[in-house]
LOKOLMI-829059 format. One record per residue (C-alpha): residue number from 1; z, y, x. Coordinates in Angstrom, 2 decimals, padded with zeros to 5 digits, always signed. Layout:
N
NUM | Z | Y | X
...
***
This chain:
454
1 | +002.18 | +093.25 | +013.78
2 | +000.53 | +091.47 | +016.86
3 | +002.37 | +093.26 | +019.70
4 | +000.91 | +093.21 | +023.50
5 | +003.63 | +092.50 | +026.12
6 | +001.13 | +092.35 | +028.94
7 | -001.62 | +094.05 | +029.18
8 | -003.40 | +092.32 | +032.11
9 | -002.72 | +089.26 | +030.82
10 | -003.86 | +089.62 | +027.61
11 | -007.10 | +091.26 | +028.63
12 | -007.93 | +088.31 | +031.32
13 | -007.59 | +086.15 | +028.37
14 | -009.78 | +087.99 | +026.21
15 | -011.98 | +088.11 | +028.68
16 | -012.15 | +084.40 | +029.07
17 | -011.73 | +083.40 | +025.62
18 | -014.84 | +086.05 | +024.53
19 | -017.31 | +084.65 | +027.24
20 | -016.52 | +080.88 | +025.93
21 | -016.83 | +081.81 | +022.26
22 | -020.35 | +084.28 | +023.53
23 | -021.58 | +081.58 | +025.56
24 | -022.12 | +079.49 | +022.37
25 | -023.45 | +082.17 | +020.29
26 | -025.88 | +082.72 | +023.20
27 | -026.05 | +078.54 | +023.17
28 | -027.27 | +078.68 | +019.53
29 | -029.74 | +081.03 | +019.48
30 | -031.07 | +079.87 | +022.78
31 | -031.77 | +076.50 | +021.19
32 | -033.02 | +077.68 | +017.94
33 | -035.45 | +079.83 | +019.48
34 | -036.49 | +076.62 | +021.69
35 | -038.31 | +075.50 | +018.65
36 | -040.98 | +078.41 | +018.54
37 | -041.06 | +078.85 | +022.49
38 | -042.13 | +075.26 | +022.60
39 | -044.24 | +074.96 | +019.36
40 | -047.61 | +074.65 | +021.31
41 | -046.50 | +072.26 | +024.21
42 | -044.20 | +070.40 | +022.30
43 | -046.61 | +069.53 | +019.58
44 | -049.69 | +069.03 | +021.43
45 | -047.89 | +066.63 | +024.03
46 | -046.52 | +064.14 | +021.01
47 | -048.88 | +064.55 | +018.70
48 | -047.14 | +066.53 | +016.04
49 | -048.55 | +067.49 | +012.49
50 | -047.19 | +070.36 | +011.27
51 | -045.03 | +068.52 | +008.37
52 | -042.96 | +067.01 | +011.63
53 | -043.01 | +070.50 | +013.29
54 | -041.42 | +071.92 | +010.56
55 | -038.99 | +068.68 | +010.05
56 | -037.73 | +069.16 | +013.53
57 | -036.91 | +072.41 | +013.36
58 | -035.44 | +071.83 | +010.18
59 | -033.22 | +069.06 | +011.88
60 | -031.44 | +071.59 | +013.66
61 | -030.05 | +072.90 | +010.57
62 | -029.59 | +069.74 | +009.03
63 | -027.18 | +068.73 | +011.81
64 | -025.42 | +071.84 | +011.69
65 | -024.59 | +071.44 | +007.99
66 | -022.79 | +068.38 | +008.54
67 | -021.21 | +069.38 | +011.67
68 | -019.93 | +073.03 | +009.90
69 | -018.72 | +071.52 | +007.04
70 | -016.83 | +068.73 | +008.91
71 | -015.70 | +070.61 | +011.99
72 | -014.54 | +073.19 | +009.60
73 | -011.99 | +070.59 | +008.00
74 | -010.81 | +069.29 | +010.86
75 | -010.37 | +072.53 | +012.69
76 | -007.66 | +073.19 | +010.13
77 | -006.24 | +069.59 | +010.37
78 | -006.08 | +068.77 | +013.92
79 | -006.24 | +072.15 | +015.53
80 | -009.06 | +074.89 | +017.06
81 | -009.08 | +073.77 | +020.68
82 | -009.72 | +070.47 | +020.45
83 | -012.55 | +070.68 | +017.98
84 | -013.76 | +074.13 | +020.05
85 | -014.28 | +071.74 | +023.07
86 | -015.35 | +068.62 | +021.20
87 | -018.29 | +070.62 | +019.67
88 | -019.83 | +071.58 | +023.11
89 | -019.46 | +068.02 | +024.71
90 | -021.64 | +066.73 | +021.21
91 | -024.08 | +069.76 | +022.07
92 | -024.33 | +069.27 | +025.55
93 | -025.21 | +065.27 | +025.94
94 | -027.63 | +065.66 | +023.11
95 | -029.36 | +068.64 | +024.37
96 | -029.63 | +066.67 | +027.12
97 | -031.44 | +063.47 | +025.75
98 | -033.81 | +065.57 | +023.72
99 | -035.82 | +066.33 | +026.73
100 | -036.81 | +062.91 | +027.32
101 | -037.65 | +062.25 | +023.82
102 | -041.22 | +059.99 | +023.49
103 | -042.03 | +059.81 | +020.12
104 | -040.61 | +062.11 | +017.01
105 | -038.24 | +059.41 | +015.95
106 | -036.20 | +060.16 | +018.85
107 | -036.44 | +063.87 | +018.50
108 | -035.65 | +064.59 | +015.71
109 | -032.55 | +062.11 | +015.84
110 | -031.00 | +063.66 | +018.84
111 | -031.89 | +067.62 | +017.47
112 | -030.02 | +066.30 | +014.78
113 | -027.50 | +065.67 | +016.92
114 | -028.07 | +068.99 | +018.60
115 | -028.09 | +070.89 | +015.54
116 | -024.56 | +068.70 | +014.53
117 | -023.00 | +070.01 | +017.88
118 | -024.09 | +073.83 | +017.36
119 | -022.71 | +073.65 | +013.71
120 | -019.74 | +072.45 | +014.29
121 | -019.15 | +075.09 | +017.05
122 | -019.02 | +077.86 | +014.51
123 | -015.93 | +077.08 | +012.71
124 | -013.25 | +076.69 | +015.38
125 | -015.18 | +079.39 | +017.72
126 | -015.41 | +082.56 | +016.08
127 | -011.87 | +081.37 | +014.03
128 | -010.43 | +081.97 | +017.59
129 | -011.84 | +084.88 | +018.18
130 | -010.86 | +086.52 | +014.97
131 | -007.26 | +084.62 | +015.23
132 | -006.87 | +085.50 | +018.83
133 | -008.21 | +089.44 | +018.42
134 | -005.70 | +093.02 | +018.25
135 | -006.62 | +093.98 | +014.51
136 | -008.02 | +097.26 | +016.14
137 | -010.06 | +095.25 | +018.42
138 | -011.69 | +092.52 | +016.15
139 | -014.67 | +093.84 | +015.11
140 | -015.73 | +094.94 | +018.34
141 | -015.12 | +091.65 | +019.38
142 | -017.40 | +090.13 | +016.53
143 | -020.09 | +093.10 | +017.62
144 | -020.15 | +092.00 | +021.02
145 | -020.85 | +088.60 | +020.10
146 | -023.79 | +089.12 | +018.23
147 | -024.78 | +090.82 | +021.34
148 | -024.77 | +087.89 | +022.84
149 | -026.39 | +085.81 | +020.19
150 | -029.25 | +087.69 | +020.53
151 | -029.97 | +088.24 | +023.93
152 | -029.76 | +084.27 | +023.70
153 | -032.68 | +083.94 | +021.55
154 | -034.62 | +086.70 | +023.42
155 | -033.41 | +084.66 | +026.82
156 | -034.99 | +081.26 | +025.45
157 | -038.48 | +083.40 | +024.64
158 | -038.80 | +084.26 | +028.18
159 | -038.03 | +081.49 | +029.92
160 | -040.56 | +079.73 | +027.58
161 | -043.09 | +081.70 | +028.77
162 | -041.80 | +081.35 | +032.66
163 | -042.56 | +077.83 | +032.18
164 | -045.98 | +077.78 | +030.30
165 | -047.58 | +077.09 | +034.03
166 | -045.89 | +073.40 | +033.97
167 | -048.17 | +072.70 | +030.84
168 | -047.10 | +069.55 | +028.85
169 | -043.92 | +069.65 | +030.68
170 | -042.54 | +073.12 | +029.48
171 | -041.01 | +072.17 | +026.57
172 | -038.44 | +069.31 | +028.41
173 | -037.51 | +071.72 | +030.84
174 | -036.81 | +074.28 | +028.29
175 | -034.76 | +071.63 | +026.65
176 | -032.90 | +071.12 | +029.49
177 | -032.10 | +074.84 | +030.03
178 | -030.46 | +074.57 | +026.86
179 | -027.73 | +072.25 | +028.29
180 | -026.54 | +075.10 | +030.90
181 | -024.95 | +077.80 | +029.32
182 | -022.62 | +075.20 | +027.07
183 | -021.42 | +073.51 | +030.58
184 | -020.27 | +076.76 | +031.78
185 | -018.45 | +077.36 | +028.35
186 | -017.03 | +074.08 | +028.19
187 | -014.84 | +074.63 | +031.87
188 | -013.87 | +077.83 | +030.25
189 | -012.72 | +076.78 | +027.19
190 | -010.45 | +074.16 | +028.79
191 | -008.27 | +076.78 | +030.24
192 | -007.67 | +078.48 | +026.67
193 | -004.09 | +077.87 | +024.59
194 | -004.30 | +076.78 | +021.20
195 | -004.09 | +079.20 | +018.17
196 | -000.50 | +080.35 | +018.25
197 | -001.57 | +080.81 | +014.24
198 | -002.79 | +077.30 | +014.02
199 | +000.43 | +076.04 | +015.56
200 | +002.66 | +078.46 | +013.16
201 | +001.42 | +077.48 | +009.68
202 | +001.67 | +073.85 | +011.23
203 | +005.40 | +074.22 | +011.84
204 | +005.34 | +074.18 | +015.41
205 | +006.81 | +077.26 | +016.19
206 | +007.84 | +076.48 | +019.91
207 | +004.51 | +075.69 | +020.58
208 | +003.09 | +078.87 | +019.22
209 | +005.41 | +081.60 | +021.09
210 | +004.47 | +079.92 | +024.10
211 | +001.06 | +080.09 | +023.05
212 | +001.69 | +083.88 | +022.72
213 | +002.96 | +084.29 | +026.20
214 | +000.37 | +082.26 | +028.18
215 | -001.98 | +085.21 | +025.62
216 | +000.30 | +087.93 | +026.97
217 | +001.63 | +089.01 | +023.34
218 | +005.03 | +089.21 | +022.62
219 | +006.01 | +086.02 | +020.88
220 | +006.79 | +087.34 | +017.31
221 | +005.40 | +084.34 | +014.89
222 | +007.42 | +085.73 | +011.70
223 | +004.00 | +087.53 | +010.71
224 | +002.23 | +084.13 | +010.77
225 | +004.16 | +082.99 | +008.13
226 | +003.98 | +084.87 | +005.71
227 | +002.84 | +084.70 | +001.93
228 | +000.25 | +082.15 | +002.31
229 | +002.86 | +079.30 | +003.43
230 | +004.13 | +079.56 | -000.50
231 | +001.20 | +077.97 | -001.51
232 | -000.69 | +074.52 | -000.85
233 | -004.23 | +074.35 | +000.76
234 | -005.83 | +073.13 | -002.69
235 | -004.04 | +076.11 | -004.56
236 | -005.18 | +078.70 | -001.66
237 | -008.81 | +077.23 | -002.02
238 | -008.53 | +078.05 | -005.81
239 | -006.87 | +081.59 | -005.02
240 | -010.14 | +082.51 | -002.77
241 | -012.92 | +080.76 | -004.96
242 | -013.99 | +084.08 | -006.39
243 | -014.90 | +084.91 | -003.01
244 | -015.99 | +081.96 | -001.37
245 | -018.82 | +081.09 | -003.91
246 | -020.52 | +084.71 | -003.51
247 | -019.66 | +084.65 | +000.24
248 | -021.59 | +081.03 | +000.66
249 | -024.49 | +082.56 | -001.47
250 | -024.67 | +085.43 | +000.63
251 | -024.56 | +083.66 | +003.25
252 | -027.46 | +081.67 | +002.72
253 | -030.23 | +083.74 | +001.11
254 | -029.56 | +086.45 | +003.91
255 | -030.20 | +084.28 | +006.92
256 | -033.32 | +081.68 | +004.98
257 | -035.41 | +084.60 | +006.29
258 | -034.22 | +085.43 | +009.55
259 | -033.65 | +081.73 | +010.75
260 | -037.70 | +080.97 | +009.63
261 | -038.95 | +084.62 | +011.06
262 | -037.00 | +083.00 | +014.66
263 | -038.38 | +079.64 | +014.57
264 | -041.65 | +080.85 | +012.92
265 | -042.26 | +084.08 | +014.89
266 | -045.12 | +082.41 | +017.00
267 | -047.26 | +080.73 | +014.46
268 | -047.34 | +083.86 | +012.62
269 | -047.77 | +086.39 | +015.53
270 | -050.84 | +083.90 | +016.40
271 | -051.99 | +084.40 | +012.79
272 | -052.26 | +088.28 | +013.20
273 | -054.16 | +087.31 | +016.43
274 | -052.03 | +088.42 | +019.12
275 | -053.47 | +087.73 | +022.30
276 | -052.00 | +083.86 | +023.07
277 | -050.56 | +084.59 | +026.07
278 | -048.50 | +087.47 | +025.14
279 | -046.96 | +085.52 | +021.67
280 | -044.15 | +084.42 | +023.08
281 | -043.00 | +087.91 | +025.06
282 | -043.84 | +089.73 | +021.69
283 | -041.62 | +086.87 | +019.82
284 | -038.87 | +087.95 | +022.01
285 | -039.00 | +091.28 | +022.36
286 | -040.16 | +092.29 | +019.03
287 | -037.72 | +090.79 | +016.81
288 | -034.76 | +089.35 | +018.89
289 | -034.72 | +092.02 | +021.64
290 | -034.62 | +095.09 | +018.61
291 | -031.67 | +092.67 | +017.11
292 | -029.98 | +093.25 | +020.75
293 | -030.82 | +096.68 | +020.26
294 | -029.74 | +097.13 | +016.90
295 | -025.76 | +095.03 | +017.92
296 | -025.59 | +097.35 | +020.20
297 | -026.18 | +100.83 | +017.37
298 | -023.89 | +099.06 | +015.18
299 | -021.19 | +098.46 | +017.46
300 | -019.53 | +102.50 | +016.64
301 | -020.07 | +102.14 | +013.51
302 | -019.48 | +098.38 | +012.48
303 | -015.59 | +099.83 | +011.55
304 | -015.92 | +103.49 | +010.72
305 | -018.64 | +102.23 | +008.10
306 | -016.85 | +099.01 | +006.98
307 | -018.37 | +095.53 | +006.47
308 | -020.26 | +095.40 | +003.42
309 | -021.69 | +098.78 | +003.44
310 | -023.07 | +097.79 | +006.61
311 | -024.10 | +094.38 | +005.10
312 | -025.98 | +096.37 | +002.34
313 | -027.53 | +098.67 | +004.29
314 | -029.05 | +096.04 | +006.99
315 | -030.10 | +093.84 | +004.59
316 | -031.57 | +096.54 | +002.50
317 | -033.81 | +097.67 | +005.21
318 | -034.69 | +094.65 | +006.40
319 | -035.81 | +093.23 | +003.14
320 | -037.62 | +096.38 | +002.54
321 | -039.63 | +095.78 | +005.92
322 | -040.61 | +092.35 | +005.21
323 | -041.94 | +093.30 | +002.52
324 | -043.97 | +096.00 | +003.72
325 | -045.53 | +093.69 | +006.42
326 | -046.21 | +091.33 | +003.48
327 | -049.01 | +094.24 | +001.85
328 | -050.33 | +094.32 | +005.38
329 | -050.56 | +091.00 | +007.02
330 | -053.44 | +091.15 | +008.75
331 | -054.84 | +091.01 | +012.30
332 | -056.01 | +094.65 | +012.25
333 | -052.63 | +095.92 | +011.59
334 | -050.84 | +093.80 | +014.09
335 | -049.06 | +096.43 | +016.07
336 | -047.61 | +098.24 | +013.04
337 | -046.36 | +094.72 | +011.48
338 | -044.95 | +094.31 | +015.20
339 | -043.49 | +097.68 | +015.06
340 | -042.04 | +096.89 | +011.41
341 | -040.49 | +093.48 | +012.67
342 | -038.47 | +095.19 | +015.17
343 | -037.30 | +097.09 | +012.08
344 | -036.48 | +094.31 | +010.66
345 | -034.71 | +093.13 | +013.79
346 | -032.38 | +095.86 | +014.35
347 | -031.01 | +096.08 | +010.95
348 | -030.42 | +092.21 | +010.73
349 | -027.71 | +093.06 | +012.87
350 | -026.17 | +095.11 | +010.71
351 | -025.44 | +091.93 | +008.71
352 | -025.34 | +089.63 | +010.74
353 | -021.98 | +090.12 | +011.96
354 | -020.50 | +090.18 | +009.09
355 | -022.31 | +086.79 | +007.78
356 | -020.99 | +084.36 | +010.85
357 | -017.95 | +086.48 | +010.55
358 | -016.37 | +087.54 | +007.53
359 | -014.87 | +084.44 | +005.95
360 | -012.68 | +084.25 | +009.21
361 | -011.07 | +087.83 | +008.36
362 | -010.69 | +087.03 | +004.84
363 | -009.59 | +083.84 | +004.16
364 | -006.07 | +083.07 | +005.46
365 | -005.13 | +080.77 | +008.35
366 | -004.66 | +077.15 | +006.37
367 | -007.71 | +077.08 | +005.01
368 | -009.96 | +079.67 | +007.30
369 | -011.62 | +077.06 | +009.10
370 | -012.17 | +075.30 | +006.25
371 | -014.06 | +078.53 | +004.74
372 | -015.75 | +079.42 | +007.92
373 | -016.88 | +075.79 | +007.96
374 | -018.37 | +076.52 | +004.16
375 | -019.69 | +079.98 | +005.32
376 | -021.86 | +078.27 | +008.31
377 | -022.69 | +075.24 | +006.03
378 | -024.46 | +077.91 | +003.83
379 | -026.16 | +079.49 | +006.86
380 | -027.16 | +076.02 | +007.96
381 | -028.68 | +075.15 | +004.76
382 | -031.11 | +078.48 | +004.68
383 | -032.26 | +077.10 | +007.99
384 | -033.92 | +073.75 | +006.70
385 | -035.32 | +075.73 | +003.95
386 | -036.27 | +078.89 | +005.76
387 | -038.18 | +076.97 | +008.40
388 | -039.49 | +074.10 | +006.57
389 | -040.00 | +075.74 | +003.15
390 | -041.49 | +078.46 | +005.53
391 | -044.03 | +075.96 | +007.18
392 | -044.90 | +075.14 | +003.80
393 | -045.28 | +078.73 | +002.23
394 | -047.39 | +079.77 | +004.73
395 | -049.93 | +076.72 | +005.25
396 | -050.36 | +077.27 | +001.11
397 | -049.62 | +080.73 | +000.66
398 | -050.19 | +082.52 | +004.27
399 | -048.39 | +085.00 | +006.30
400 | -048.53 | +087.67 | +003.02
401 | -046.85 | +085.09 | +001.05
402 | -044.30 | +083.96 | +003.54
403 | -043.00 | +087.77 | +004.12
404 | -043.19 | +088.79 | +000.35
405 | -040.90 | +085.73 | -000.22
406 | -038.61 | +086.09 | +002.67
407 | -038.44 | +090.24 | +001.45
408 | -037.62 | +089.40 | -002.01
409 | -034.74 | +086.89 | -000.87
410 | -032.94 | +089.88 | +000.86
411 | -032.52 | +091.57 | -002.09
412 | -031.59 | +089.24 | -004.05
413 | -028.80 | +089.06 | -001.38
414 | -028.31 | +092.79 | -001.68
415 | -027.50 | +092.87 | -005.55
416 | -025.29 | +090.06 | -005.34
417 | -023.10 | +091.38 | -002.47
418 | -022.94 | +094.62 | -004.32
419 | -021.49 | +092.85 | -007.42
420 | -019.13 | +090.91 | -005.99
421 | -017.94 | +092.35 | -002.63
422 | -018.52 | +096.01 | -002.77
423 | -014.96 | +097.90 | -003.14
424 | -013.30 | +094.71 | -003.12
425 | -012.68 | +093.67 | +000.19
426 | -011.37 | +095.52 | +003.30
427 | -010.64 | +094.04 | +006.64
428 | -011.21 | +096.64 | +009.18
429 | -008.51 | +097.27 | +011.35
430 | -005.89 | +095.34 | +009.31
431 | -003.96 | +092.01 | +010.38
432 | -005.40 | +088.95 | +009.24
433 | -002.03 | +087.78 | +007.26
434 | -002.53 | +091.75 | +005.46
435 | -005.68 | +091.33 | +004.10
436 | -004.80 | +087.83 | +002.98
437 | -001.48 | +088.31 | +001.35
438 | -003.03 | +091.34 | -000.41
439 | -005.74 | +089.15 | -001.91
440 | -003.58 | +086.27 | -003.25
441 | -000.66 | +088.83 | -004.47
442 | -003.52 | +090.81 | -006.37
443 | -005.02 | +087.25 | -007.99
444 | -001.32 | +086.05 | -008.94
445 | -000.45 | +089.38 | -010.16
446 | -003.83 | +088.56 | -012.36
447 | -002.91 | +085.18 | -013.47
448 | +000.66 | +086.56 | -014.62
449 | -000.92 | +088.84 | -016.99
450 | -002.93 | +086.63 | -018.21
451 | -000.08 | +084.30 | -019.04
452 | +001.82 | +087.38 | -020.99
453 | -001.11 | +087.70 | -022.87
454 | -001.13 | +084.71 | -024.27
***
């Protein structure tokens, strides 16, 4: 058991640690929300068809697939900190360069590199957060967060529309914003020890007690070596495959939706004529401002409920909405669909959490980067299809088709989350090495029957 030995200290890290981790959940959703709040500037001042639009946005996600599934490696090989800082530095120049972009060669090339940089950020971030946590603590942790996240995305909305008066100029300024909140994050981050976990499974157990002290926790490392050290990363990887596949799946198909309803949320607000000048505020209010709200009703009950239930009943209700607003897509219904995408919005963040989350609870600490790196691959990947197959589905098949498709996804989400997850996993309030060690003693328990048997 993780024991405090000072509370002030530990807390003042906490603090610190939460606002650099926060800062680049509020950094991604910031940026990925850049793409709808500068859809009309942005492609009217290079000349964009809407195949590019949709490719650019798109690029975002394509970066961040490489950069999860590569950061997430070498978060486990060379440690959290240095890839936690690496990721920003990437983000940061990049953003950068993107708002002086001329042509769309050179956009989408550096949101590429943008998207690479956000990506990659995931893995060793919220693996710190989860590694660094008090088991009774964590999911409040991963709660607030999402918090964050969201007001991020609502942020970027209104400073869009704050800058609408510098006309073709908006969207490289709103670029440029992007680059902020990543600086400030990056001379936080600086200040933070390395996992003491990290440093444990790698031997270095020196280095990880004094980890623990600079943290304020009494420097006990016997916990972080526990049952997983008797196996090798490849055997571990085969131990969890029964959960990684469904979690990658999961993953994906629940956030193809809500990563096209973000990017998208303009083009189709303007398609159920909302007046042109109030798109943007309803963008952010509507669905990322009742995802704030909803965080913030989940945050009692994200452990008293548990993980999954809550993952079934968000995405339930949310795929339910959508499709709703897919019978009624049209511009004389446009304040009920509004009303119904705030639905929508506050039970995504039922799941959410537990999407960017739960392979770092689950998996144990060898290979957790590793998975989380998988788990945001997955999320990564229902971007490019969720805003480009989006574009696509609604230039052929309009806003009714788009929703009906994005509804139907949820579900399909839904029934394979109940299947596979649903009475088999429980993190809430338990030590990481607990839940892990009970998961590879239950599958090697398994596998020894299985060899009586025969």
């Amino acid at each position: 058991m993780v024991t405090v030995q000072d509370v002030q200290k530990y807390e003042k890290f906490m603090k610190l640690l939460f606002l650099s981790v926060a800062l680049g959940g509020f950094t991604d959703l910031y940026d990925t929300a850049i793409v709808g709040g500068a859809s009309l500037s942005l492609i009217k001042s290079l000349n964009l068809t809407e195949a590019q639009f949709g490719l650019f946005g798109a690029a975002t996600f394509i970066g961040g697939a490489i950069g999860a599934f590569s950061f997430g490696i070498i978060s486990d090989k060379i440690g959290r900190k240095k890839t936690f800082i690496a990721t920003l530095i990437i983000f940061i120049v990049s953003e950068t360069l993107i708002s002086a972009s001329t042509n769309f060669i050179e956009l989408f090339g550096l949101r590429l590199l943008v998207g690479f940089g956000i990506g990659a950020d995931y893995a060793p971030a919220l693996t710190m957060l989860s590694e660094y946590s008090l088991k009774e603590l964590r999911g409040k942790y991963l709660i607030k967060f999402l918090i964050i996240f969201s007001i991020g995305g609502m942020t970027s909305y209104f400073v869009a529309t704050a800058l609408l008066p510098f006309g073709p100029l908006q969207w490289r300024l709103l670029f440029l914003t992007g680059a902020i909140p990543p600086a400030i994050a990056l001379i936080v981050r600086r200040k933070l020890p390395e996992s003491p976990r990290w440093y444990a499974t790698k031997g270095m157990i020196d280095k990880a007690k004094e980890a623990m002290k600079e943290m304020g926790l009494f420097p006990d490392v016997s916990q972080f070596t526990k049952r997983e050290q008797e196996l090798e990363d490849k055997e571990l990887l085969k131990v969890f495959l029964p959960l990684l596949i469904p979690i990658f799946i999961i993953n994906m198909l629940l956030n193809l939706p809500l990563s096209g309803l973000v990017a998208l949320n303009p083009i189709i607000l303007s398609a159920l004529k909302i007046p042109s000048d109030l798109v943007l505020i309803f963008s952010g209010v509507a669905f990322l401002g009742s995802q704030t709200l909803g965080a913030i009703l989940a945050y009692p009950l994200y452990d008293r409920i548990g993980r999954i239930k809550m993952l079934l009943i968000g995405s339930s209700i949310t795929g339910a909405s959508l499709i709703i607003m897919s019978f009624i897509a049209e511009p004389v219904y446009a304040y009920y669909l509004v009303a119904l995408l705030a639905i929508a919005g506050i039970f995504a963040s039922f799941y959410l959490p537990v999407i960017y989350s739960l392979s770092t609870e689950i998996f144990p600490t060898k290979i957790r980067g590793t998975a989380q790196g998988l788990g945001i691959l997955a999320i990564r990947i229902a971007g490019i299809i969720g805003i480009f197959g989006g574009s696509i589905i609604s230039l052929d098949y309009g806003t009714h088709g788009l929703l009906l498709v994005y509804g139907i996804i949820n579900f399909i989400a839904v029934a394979i989350a109940a299947f596979t997850l649903y009475g088999k996993v429980k993190v809430e309030g338990r030590e990481l090495e607990d839940i892990s060690d009970e998961i590879v003693d239950e599958r090697t328990q398994k596998e020894e029957v299985k060899a009586k048997d025969k």
